[in-house]
FIRO-415521 format. One record per residue (C-alpha): x, y, z. Coordinates in steps of 0.001 Angstrom, whole numbers, plus 500000, padded with zeros to 6 digits. Example, Ala and Ser with C-alpha at 12.3 -4.5 7.8 and 13.67 -1.06 7.14 Angstrom:
2
512300495500507800513670498940507140
//
This chain:
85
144159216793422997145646218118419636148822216523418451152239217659419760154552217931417355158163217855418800159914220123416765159284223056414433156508222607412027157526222154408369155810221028404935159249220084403791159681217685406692157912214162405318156525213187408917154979216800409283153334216533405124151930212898406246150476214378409762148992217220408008147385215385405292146087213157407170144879215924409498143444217620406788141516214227405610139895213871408710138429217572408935137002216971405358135451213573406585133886215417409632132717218444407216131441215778404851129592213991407688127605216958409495126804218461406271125018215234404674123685213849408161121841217592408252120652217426405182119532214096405322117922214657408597116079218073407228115096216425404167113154213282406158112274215441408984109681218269406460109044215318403622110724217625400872111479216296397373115274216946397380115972215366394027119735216194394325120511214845397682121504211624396840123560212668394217125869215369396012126026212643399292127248210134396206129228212864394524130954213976398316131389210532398938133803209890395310135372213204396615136073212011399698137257208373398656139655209935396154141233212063398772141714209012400704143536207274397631145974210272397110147062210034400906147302206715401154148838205795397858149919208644395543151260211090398139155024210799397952156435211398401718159822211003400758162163213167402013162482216004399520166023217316398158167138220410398927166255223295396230169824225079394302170039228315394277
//
């Protein structure tokens, strides 16, 4: 069962940024996943010579560890000022 989130949905609301990012995280983890598992899987099944494989599961992996860092310790979810008009 998806989240329920009690009130209106909001990038300006802190708890709603956080929930989404980390939302967000977790597809790209799954995406990351499936994608190198099958290509992994492929690549031992027919014997081929992917060269590249273990650098774009290495490369995906950086990629995915640095999107980790940002929402765990760069992302500010501060409660943002109002913008004057």
């Amino acid at each position: 069962m998806p989240p329920r989130w009690p009130r209106k949905p909001d990038r300006k609301d802190p708890e709603f940024r956080k929930l989404d990012d980390r939302m967000n995280f977790a597809v790209h983890v799954a995406v990351a996943a499936v994608t190198n598992s099958g290509l992994w899987f492929v690549h031992n099944l027919k014997a081929t010579s992917w060269e590249w494989l273990p650098w774009l599961t290495a490369s995906w992996l950086v990629v995915v560890l640095g999107h980790l860092i940002y929402i765990a310790a760069i992302a500010n979810y501060s409660q943002t000022p109002p913008k004057s008009t």
